[in-house]
N, C-alpha and C positions, 0 to 999 in steps of 0.2 A: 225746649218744647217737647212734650211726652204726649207720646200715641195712645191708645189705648189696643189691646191685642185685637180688639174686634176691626179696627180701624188698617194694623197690620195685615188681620188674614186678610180682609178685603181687599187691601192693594196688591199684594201677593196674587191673589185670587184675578184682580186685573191683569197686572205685569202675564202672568202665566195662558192665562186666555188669550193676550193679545198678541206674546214671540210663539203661540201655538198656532194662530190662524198666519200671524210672519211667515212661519217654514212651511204652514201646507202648501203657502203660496208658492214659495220658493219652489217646492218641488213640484207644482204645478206648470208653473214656467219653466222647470228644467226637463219637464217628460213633452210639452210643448216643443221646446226647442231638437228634441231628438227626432221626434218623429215628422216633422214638416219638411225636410228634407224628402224622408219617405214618401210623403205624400205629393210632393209635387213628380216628382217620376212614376210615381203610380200613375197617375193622372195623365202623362201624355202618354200615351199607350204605340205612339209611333218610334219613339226614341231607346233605343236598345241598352243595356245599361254595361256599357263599356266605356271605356273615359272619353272616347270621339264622339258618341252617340251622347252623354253630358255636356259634353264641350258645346257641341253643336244645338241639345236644346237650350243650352242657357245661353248662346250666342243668339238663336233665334228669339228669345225672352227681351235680350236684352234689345236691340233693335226696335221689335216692337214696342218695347220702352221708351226708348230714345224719339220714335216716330210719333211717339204720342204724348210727349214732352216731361213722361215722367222720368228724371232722372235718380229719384232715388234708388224706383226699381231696377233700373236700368243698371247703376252701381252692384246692385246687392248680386245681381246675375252676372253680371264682368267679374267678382270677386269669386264666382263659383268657376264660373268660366277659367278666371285664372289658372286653378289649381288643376280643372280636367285637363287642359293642355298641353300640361308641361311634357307629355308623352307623344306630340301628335308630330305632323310633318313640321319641317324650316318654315316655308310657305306662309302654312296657317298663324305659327305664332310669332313669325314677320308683322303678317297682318295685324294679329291681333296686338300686339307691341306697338305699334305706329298707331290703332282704333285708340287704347288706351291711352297712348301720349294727346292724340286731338281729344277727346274725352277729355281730358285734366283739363288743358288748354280751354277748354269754353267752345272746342272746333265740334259741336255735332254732325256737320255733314262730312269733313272727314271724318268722324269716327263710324259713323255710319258707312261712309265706301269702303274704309277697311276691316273695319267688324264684318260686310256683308261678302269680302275675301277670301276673311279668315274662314268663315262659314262654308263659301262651297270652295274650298280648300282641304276641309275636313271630307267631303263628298257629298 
């Protein structure tokens, strides 16, 4: 089967159009992805941005999540949660360690008395 070159540049002319708007996307979602972090700590303007003052507003995020049946967000803020943490008192990430295991577990209201611990535990 024989192309004609009019028929080549054309699909060329496709193919090239189509992996061009592919990556503007890509780095669309990649300059997304950096800056929404930013933006949620902008946004609470009570929350200091020290890794207890993270800890604690994504403990309180997450809660709020939980209380209001969303588990997804709920997740996504215990994984940020996580990492603020790892600096904070025993106490807190007792709590938060035991929140997380009833979390998996299917247990929301434990996770919830020891997520809300772990929280004024931070202060």
């Amino acid at each position: 089967m024989k192309f004609s070159t009019s028929t080549l540049t054309t699909v060329a002319l496709i193919v090239g159009v189509v992996l061009g708007y592919t990556f503007a996307g890509f780095a669309s979602i990649k300059a997304q992805n950096i800056t929404a972090p930013n933006n949620m700590t902008a946004s609470n303007m009570t929350t200091s941005n020290t890794s207890g003052g993270s800890a604690k507003m994504h403990l309180e995020e997450a809660i709020k999540a939980l209380e209001s049946g969303n588990k997804d967000a709920a997740s996504t803020h215990l994984t940020a949660a996580q990492q603020a943490i790892s600096g904070e008192s025993d106490q807190a990430k007792m709590h938060f360690n035991e929140g997380m295991k009833a979390f998996s577990a299917g247990d929301t209201n434990g996770a919830l008395m020891h997520l809300k611990a772990a929280k004024d535990a931070l202060g």
